[in-house]
C-alpha positions as CSV (number, residue, x, y, z in Angstrom):
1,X,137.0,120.6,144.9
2,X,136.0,117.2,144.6
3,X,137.7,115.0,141.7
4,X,134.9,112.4,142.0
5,X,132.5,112.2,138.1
6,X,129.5,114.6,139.0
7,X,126.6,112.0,139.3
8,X,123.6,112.2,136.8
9,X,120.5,114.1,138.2
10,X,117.6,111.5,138.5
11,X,115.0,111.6,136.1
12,X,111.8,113.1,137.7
13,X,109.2,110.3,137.1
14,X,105.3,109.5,137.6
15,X,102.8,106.7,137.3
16,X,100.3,106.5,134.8
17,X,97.2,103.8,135.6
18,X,95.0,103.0,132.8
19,X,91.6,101.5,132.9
20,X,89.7,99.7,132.0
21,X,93.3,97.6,131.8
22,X,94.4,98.3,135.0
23,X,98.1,98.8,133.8
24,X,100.4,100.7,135.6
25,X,103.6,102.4,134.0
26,X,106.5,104.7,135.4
27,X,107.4,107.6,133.1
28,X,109.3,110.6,133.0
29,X,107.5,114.1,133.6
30,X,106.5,115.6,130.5
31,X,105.8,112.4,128.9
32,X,102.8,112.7,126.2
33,X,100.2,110.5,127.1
34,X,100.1,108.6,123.7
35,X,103.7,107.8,124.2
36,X,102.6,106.2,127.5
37,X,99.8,104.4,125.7
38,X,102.5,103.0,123.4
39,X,104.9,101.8,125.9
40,X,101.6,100.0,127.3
41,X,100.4,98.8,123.6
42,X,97.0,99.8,124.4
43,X,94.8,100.8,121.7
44,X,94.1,104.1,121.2
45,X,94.0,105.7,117.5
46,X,96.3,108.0,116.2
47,X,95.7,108.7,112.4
48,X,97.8,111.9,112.1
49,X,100.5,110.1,113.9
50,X,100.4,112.2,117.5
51,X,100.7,115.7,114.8
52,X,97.9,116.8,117.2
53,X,95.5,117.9,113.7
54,X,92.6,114.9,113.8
55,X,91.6,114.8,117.5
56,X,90.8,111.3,117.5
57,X,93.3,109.6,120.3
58,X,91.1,110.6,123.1
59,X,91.6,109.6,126.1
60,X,89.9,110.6,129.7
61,X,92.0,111.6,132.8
62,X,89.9,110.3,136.0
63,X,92.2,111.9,138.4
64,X,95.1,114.0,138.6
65,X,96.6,116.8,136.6
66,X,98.2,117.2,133.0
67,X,99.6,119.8,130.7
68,X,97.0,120.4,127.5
69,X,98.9,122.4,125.1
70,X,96.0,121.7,122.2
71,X,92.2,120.5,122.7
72,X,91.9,119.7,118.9
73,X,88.0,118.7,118.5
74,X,87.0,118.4,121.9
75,X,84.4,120.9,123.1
76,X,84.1,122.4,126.9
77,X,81.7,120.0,128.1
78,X,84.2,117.4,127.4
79,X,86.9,119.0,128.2
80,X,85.8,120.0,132.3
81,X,84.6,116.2,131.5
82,X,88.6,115.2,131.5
83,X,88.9,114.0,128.2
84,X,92.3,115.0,126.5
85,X,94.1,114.8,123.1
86,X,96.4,112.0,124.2
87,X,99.3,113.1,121.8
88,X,98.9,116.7,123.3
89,X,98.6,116.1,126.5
90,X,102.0,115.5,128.9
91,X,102.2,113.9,131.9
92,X,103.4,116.3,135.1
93,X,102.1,114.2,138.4
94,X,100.9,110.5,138.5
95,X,97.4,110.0,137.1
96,X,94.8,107.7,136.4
97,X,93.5,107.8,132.5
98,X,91.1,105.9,131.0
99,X,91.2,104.2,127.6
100,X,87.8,103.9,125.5
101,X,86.8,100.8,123.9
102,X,86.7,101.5,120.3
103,X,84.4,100.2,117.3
104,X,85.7,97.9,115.0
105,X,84.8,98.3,111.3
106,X,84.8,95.1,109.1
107,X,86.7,95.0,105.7
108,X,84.7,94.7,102.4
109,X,85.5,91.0,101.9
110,X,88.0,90.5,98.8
111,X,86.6,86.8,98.3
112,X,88.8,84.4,96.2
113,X,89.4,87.6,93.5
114,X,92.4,85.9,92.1
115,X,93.4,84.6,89.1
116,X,93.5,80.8,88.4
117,X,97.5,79.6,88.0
118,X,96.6,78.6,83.8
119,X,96.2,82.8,83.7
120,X,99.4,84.2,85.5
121,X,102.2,84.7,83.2
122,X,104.4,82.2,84.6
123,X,108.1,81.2,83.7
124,X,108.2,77.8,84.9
125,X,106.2,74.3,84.7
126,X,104.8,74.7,88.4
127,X,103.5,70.9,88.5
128,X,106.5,69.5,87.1
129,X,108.6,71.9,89.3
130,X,106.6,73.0,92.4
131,X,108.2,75.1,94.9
132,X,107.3,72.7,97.7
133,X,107.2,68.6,97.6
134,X,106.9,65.6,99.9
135,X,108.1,62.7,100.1
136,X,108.1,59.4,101.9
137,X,110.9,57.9,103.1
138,X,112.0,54.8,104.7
139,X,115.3,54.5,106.1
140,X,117.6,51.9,106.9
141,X,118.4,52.6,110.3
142,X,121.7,52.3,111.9
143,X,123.6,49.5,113.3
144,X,127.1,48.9,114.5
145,X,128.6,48.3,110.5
146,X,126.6,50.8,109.3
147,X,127.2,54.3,111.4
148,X,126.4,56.6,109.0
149,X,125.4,60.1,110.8
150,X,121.4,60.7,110.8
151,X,121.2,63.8,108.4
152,X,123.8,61.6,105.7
153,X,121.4,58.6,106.1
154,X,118.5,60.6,104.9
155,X,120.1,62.0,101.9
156,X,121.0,58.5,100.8
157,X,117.6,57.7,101.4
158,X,115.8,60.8,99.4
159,X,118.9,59.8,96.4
160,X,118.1,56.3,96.5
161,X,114.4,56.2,96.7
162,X,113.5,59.7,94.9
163,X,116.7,60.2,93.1
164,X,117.5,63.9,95.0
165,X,120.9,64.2,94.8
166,X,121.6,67.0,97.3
167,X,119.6,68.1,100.3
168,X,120.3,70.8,103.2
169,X,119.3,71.6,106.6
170,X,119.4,74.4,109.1
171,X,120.4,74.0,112.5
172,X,117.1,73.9,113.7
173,X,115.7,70.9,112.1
174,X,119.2,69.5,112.7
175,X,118.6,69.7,116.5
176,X,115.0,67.9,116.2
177,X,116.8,65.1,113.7
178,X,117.7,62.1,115.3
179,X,114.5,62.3,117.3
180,X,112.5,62.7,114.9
181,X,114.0,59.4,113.0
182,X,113.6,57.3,115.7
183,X,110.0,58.3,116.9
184,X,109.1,57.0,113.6
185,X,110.9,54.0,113.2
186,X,112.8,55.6,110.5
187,X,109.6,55.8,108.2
188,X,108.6,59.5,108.1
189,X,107.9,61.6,104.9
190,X,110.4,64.7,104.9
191,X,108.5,68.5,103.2
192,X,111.5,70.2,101.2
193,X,111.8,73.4,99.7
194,X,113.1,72.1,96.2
195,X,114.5,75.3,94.7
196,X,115.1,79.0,95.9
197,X,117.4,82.0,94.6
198,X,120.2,83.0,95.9
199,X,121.4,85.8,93.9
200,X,122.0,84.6,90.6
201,X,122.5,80.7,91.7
202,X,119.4,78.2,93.0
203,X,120.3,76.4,95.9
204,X,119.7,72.9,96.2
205,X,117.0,71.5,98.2
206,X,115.6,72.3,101.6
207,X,114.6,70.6,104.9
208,X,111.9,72.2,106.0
209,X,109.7,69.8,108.3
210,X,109.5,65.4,109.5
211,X,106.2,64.0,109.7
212,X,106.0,59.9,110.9
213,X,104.9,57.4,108.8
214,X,102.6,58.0,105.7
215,X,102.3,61.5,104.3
216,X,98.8,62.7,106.0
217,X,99.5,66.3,106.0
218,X,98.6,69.5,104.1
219,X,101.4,71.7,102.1
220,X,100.3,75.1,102.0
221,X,102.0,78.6,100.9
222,X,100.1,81.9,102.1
223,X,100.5,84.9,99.6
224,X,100.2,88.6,101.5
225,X,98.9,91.9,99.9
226,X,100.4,94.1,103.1
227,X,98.1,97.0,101.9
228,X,98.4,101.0,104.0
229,X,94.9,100.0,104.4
230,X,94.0,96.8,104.2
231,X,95.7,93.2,104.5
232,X,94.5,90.9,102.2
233,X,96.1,87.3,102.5
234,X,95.5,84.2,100.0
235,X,95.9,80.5,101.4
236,X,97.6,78.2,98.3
237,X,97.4,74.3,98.1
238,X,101.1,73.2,96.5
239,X,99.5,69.9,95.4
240,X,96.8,71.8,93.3
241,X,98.4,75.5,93.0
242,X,95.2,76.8,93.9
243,X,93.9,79.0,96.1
244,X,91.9,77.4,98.4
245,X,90.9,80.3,100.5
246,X,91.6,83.8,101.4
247,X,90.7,86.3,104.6
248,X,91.1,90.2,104.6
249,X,91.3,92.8,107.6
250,X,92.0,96.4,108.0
251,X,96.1,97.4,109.0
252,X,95.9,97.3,112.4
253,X,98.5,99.7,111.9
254,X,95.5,102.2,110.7
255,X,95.8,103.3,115.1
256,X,99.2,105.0,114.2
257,X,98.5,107.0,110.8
258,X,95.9,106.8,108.0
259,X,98.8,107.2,105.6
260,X,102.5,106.5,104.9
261,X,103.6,109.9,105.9
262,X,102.1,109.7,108.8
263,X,103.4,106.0,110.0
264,X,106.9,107.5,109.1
265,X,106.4,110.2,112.0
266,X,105.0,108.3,114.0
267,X,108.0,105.5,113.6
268,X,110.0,108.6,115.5
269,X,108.1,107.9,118.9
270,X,109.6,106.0,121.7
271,X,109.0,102.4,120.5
272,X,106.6,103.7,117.8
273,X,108.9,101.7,115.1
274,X,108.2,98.9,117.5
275,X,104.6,99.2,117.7
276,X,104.1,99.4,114.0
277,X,106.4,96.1,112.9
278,X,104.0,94.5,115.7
279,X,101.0,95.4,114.5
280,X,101.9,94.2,111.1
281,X,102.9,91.1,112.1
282,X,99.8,90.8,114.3
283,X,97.4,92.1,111.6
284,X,99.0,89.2,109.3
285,X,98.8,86.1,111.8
286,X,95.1,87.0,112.5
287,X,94.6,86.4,109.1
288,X,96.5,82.8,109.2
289,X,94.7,82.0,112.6
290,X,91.5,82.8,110.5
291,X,92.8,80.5,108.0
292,X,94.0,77.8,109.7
293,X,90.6,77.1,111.6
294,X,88.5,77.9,108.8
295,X,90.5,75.4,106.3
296,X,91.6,73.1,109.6
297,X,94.9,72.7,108.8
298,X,98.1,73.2,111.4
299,X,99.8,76.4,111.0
300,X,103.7,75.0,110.9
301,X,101.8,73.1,107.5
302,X,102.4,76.7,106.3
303,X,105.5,75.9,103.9
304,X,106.5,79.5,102.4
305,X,105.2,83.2,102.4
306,X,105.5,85.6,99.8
307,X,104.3,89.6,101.1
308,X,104.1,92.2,98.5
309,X,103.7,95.5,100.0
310,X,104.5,99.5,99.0
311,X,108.1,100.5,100.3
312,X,107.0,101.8,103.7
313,X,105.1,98.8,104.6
314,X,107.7,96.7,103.7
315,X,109.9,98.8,106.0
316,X,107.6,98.9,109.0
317,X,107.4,95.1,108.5
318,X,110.7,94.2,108.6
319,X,111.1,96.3,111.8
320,X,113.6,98.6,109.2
321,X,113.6,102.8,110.0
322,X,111.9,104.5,107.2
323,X,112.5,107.9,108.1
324,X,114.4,108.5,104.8
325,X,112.1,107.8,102.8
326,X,110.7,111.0,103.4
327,X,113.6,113.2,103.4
328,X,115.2,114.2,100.5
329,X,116.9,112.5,98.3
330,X,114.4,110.0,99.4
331,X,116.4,106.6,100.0
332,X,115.2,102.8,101.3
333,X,117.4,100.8,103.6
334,X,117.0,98.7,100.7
335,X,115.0,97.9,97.9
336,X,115.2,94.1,98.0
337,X,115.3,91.9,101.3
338,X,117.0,89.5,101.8
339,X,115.2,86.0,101.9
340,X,113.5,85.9,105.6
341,X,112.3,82.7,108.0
342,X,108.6,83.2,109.4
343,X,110.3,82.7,112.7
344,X,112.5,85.3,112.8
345,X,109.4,88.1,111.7
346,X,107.3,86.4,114.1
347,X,104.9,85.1,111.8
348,X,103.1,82.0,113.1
349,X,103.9,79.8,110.4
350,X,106.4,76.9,110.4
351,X,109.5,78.4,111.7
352,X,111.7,77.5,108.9
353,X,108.9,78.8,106.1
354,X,110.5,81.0,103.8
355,X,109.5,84.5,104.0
356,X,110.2,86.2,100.0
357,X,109.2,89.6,99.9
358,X,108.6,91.7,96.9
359,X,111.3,94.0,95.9
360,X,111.2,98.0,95.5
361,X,111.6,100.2,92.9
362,X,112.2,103.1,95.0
363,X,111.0,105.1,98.0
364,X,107.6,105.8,97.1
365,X,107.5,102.5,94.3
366,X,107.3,99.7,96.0
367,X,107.2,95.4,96.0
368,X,103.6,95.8,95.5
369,X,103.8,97.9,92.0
370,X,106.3,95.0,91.0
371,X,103.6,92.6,91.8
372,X,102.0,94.0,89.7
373,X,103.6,94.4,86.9
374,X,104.7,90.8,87.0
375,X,101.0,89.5,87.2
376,X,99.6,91.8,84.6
377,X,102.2,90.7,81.8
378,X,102.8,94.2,81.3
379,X,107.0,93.4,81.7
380,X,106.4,90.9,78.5
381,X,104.0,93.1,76.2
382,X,105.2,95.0,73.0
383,X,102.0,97.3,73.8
384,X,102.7,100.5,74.9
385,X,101.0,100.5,78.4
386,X,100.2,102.7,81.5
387,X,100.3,100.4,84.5
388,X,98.0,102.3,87.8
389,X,97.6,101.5,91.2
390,X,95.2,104.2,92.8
391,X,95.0,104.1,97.0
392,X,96.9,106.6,99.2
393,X,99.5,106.9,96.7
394,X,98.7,106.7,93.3
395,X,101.8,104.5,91.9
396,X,101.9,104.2,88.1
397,X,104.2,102.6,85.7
398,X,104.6,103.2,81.6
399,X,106.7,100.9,79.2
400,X,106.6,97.8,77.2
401,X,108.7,94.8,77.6
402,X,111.8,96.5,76.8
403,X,111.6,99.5,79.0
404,X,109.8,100.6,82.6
405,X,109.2,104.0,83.8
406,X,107.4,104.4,87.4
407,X,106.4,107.4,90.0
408,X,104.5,107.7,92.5
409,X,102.2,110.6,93.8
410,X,100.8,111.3,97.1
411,X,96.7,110.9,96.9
412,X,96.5,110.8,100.1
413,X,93.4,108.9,102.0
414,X,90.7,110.9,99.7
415,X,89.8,107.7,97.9
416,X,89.8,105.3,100.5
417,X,87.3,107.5,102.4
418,X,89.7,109.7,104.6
419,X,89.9,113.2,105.1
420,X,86.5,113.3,103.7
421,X,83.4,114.8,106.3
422,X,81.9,111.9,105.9
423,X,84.1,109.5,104.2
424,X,84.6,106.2,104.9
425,X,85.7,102.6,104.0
426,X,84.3,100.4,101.5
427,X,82.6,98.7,104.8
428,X,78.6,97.3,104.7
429,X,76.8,100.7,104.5
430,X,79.2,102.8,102.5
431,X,77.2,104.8,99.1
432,X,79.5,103.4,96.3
433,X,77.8,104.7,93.4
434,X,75.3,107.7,92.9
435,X,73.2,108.7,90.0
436,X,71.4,112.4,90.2
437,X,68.5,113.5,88.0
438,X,68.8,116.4,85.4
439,X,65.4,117.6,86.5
440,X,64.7,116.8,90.3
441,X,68.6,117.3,91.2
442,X,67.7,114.2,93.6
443,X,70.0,111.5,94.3
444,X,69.7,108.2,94.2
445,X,72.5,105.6,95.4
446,X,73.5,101.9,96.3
447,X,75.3,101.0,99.4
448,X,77.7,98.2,100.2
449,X,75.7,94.9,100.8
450,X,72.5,97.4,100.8
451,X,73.0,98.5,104.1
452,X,71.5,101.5,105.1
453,X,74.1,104.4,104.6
454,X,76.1,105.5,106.8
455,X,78.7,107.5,104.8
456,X,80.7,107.1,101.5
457,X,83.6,104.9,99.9
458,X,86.1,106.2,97.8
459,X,84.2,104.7,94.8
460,X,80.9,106.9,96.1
461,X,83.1,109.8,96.1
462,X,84.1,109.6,92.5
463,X,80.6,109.3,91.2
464,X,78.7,111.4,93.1
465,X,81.4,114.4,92.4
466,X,81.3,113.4,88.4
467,X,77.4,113.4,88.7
468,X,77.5,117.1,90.8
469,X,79.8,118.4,87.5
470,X,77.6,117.5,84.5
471,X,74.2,118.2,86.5
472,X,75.7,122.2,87.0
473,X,75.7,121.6,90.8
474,X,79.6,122.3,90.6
475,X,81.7,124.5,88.6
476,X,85.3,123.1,87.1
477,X,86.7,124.7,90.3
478,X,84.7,122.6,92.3
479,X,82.7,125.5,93.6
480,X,78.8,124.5,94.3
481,X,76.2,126.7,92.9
482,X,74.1,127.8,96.0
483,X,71.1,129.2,93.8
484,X,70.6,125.7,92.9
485,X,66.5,125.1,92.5
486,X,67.2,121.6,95.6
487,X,67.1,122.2,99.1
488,X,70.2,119.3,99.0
489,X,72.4,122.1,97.9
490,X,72.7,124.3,101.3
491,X,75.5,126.1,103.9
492,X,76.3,124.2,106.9
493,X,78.5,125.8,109.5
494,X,79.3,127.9,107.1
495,X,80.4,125.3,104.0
496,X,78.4,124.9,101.2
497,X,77.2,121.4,100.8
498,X,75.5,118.7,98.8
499,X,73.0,116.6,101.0
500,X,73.3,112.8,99.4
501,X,70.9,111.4,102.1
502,X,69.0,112.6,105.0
503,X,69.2,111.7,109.0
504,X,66.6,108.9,109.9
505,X,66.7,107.7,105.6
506,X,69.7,105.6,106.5
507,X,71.9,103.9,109.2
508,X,73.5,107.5,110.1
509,X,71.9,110.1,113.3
510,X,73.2,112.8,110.8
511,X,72.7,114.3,107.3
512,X,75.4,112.0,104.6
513,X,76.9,115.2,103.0
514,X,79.6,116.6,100.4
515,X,80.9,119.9,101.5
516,X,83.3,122.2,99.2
517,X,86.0,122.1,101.2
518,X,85.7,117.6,100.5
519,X,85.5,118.5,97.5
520,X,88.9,120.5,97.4
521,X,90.6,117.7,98.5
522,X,89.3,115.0,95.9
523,X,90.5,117.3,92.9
524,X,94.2,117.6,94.7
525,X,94.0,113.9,94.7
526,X,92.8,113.7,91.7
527,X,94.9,116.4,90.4
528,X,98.1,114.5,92.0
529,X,97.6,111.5,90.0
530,X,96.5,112.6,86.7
531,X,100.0,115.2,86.7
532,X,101.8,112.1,87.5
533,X,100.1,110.2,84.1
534,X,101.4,113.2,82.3
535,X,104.9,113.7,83.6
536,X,105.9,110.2,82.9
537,X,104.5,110.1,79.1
538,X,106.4,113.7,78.9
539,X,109.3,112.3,80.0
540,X,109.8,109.6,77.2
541,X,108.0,112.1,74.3
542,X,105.1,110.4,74.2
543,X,101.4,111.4,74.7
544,X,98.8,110.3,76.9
545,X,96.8,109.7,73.9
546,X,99.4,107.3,72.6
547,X,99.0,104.5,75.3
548,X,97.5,101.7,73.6
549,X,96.3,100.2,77.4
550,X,95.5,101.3,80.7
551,X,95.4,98.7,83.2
552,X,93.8,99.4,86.5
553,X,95.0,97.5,89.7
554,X,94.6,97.4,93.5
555,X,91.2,96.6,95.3
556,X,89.8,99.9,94.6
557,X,90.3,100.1,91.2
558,X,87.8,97.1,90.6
559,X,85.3,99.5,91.7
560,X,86.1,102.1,89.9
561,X,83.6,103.7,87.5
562,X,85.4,104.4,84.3
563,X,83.1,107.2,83.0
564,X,83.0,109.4,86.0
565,X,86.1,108.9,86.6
566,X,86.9,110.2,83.5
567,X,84.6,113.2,84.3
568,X,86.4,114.5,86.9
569,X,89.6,114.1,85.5
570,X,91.1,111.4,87.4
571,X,91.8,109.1,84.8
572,X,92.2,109.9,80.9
573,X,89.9,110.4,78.1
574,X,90.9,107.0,76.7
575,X,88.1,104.7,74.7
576,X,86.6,102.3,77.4
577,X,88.0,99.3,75.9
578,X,91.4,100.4,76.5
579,X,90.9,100.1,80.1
580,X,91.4,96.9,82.2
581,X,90.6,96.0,85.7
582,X,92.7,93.2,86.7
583,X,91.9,93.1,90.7
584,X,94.6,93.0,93.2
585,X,97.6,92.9,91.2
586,X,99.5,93.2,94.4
587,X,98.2,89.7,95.4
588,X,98.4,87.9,92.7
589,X,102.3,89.2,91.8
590,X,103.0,87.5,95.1
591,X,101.0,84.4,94.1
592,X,102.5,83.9,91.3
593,X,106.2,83.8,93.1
594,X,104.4,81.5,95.6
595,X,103.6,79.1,93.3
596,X,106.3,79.4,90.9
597,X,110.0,79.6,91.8
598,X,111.4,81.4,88.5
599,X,109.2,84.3,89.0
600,X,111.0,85.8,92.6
601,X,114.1,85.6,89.9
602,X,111.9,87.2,87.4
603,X,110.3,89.7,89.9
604,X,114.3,90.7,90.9
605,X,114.8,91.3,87.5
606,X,112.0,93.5,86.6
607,X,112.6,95.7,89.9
608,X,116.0,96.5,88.6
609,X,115.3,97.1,84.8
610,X,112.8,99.7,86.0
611,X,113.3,103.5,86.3
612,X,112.3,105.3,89.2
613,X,111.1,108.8,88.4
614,X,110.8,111.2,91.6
615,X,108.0,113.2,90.6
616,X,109.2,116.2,93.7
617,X,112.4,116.5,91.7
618,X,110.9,117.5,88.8
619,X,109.9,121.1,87.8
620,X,107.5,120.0,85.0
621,X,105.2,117.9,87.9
622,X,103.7,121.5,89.8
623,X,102.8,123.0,86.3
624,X,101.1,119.8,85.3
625,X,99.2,119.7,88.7
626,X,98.1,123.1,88.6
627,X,96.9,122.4,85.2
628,X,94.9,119.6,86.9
629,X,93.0,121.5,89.7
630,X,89.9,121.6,87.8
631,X,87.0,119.9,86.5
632,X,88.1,117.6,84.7
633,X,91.1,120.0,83.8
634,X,92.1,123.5,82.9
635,X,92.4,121.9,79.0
636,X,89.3,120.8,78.0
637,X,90.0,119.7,74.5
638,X,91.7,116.7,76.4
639,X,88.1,115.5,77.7
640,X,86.4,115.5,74.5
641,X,83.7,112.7,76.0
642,X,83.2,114.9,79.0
643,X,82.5,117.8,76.7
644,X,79.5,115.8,74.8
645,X,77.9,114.5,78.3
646,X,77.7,118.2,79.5
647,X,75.9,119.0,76.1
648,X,74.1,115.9,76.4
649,X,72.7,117.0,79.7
650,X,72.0,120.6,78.7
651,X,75.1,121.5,80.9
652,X,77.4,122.8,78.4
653,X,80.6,124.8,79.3
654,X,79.2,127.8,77.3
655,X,76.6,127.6,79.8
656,X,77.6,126.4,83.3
657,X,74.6,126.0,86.3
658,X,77.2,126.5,89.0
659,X,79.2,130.2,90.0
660,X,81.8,131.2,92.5
């Protein structure tokens, strides 16, 4: 017997060509095809994160053969057609596969919805002490009895003429120095970054870009709401503290999971963690391309970034592997980052920009909730206050300035439009609010920008289900009553359904409709988040009815109707003036630590005093979202208002239109 090291068999491989593209790729046998399509970076959708349950990474295979081991939504015509479930479909020979174009949707534009710097609750004098300065310079330069090193004659220079003591530089302005200097004749105006934290200690100031001659040039600061969603990014002017502008798109990541959950799994494909930190990066720099020509400034005048985002995001972000966040006990890599240059993330900004990003709470409570808090005032209040964020996760915080309690619950996409027949986005054309008549049972509704409908936002969804209840249309179980005197109220394939608009009335080839089973899944969400409002008051002995303010963040929540809302038991039977919509909380948290340097210390401080609740670990959360799994609850007496507009509209719970 031979004593050679048995060789390793050769992996078994085939070629994949895509078109349109034309890109060719080796791969092993028994590669998935969506895998392949990563490894490629082309773009093909995959909401579920390859699970194989939404369909929608299609893909048709021109020539060759492949292993189907699901055909999830794709009928026989389509199938003997060669189109294929990319993410379960494996590669067995070399094939040719063709990649769809797909349609873009366009974000509901967020505008300049920020506050003004006079209303943030800032800890610092931001004109007196702005984060970023200028100054002109002009510098004695060298000679045979003066050889003084470039880098020490600037700092005598900023002392003597501007009376900064102590100045630093990184290597990479260090290597540009001299040049710089002498291209100018040694007049130039220097951008520093005057202060920044350091764990408990500032460090002094900050070289951080030379211009020649006169000071001619913009300082700017870009803060970033890095939503599951959407990306929302604010453009600030240092010499004004003002936003000057602001541009919005959807997560490009959106291709690889609608959710968290599901950009977690699919971080586990080959390069998948990869793909993601690439498309956030991506999604981000399209919004300061958009910014920079719009506003026609140079993107390296980009001075410092702030990003506040929900734990997962900022994971994917920062390229970290979030797959235990999932698993129990549920841990981060880490809860605050360390400070970041837009060069090393990739962000086209100036290379040297500081990149601060909001700190965590905990897994599922992340830099964006702290945001929040921070820009509310809520960590400063004597008030006892509930603190919500309601998107894909419902993230909610209860204290006063002395104490902070925070959990999170899984929504899910319900309110943002997904998992819903015909849910959407809050994009041109999406119903946002619905009214329906006592008598007639007929609907009547306003779209976003008055676009002809073509389905319905998460806002939509809330009022049309809280009109359905007090019309009779729907039971507290959420069942629809099919004796209903409308021929809106019908069975479709089966599902009962409520008809909101008819093919050929809108923008859609198809009826716009609310089945039960959409219904199901709003009270879950619903149910999800209201538990949550109950577990944390129960934890600290209070009650619900004791929070003397509610305040309502994110970019849904300003659309948000409070009464139906109420109705169907997603938010509590509180007085009206007790709620507040403050906007996108998220966004202006990180604007404020933009503009003023106290508040990342501040922000660091509140992330630590508060207590992370996870809501899976306690017994009391099932029995209060069972509780919750009805319209608006199984305990009535807790919905007093929704009591009296049943009554009002002859739809008392003595007397109910709807049965199961």
């Amino acid at each position: 017997m031979s004593d050679a090291p048995a060789t390793k068999a050769r992996t078994a491989m085939a070629s994949i060509t895509f078109t349109p593209s034309g890109e060719t790729i080796e791969v092993p046998l028994g590669t998935s095809l969506l895998d392949a399509v990563i490894l490629c970076e082309l773009d093909v959708p995959a909401p579920c994160a390859g699970q194989g349950r939404c369909g929608r990474c299609r893909v048709r295979v021109r020539a060759g053969d492949v292993e189907r081991r699901s055909n999830a939504g794709l009928v026989s015509a389509e199938i003997l057609d060669g189109w294929a479930v990319a993410c379960q479909t494996y590669v067995t020979g070399s094939i040719e596969v063709e990649v769809p174009e797909r349609r873009r949707e366009t974000v509901r534009p967020h505008g300049h919805a920020i506050a003004e710097p006079e209303s943030l609750p800032l800890t610092c004098d931001w004109r007196q002490d702005p984060a970023v300065r200028t100054f002109e310079l002009d510098i004695e330069p060298p000679s045979l009895a003066d050889n003084t090193s470039d880098f020490d004659r600037l700092r005598r220079a900023l002392a003597q003429q501007h009376g900064i003591e102590e100045v630093r530089a990184e290597l990479p302005m260090l290597r540009r120095l001299g040049k710089d200097l002498r291209m100018a004749n040694w007049k130039v105006s220097v951008t520093l970054e005057m202060r920044d934290w350091v764990y408990d200690a500032y460090l002094p100031p900050r070289l951080i870009r030379i211009y020649p001659g006169a000071f001619r040039h913009a300082s700017m600061g870009v803060a970033v709401d890095l939503g599951t969603t959407s990306v929302v990014a604010y453009l600030l002017d240092f010499a004004t503290g003002r936003v000057v502008d602001s541009a919005s798109a959807y997560n490009k990541q959106i291709a690889c999971g609608d959710d968290v959950i599901s950009r977690i799994i699919y971080a586990k494909r080959k390069r998948g963690l990869e793909r993601l930190q690439h498309l956030a990066v991506e999604t981000i720099n399209d919004l300061l391309d958009e910014l920079q020509k719009r506003n026609g400034i140079e993107l390296y005048e980009i001075h410092e970034v702030t990003v506040a985002g929900n734990t997962t995001m900022t994971h994917l972000l920062l390229g970290l592997d979030p797959q235990y966040l999932r698993a129990e006990p549920y841990i981060p890599t880490i809860s605050a980052s360390p400070v970041l240059e837009a060069g090393e993330l990739g962000l086209r900004a100036n290379i040297l920009a500081h990149v601060h990003v909001m700190p965590s709470v905990g897994s599922y409570v992340g830099g964006d909730i702290t945001a929040g808090v921070i820009s509310s005032g809520m960590f400063a209040t004597d008030k006892l206050t509930l603190f919500i964020d309601i998107g894909t996760n419902g993230e909610m915080v209860l204290g006063t300035k002395d104490w902070l309690l925070s959990c999170a619950c899984s929504a899910g996409p319900a309110f943002e439009g997904g998992g819903v027949g015909d849910g959407m986005r809050a994009s041109p054309g999406a119903i946002e609010d619905v009214f329906i008549a006592d008598d007639t049972l007929e609907p009547t509704f306003r779209t976003v920008d008055d676009a002809p409908a073509v389905g319905i936002c998460g806002s939509g969804l809330i009022d049309l289900l809280g009109e359905l209840f007090v019309t009779g249309l729907v039971d507290k179980s959420g069942h629809l009553d099919r004796s209903a005197p409308t021929d809106r109220v019908r069975v479709h394939d089966g599902v009962p359904e409520y008809v909101v608009c008819w093919a050929g009335e809108g923008g859609a080839d198809h009826d716009i409709a609310l089945t039960e089973s959409d219904i199901t899944g709003l009270i879950r969400a619903k149910a999800a988040i209201y538990a949550g409002f109950e577990v944390l008051c129960r934890s600290v002995g209070v009650d619900l009815a004791d929070v003397e303010e509610i305040l309502i963040g994110g970019a849904f929540g300003q659309y948000i109707n409070i009464e139906k809302a109420i109705r169907i038991g997603l938010l509590p039977d509180q007085p009206v003036e007790r709620f507040k919509f403050l906007g996108n909380t998220s966004a202006q948290g990180a604007y404020a630590a933009l503009l003023c340097v106290n508040i990342r210390h501040d922000v660091l401080d509140v992330a630590a005093k508060m207590t992370y609740l996870e809501l899976s670990a306690d017994n009391s959360f099932m029995d209060e979202y069972t509780s919750a799994l009805f319209l608006p609850h199984t305990d009535l007496s807790g919905f007093p208002s929704v009591l009296a507009a049943l009554q009002k509209r002859g739809n008392g719970s003595d007397a109910p239109r709807a049965t199961t």
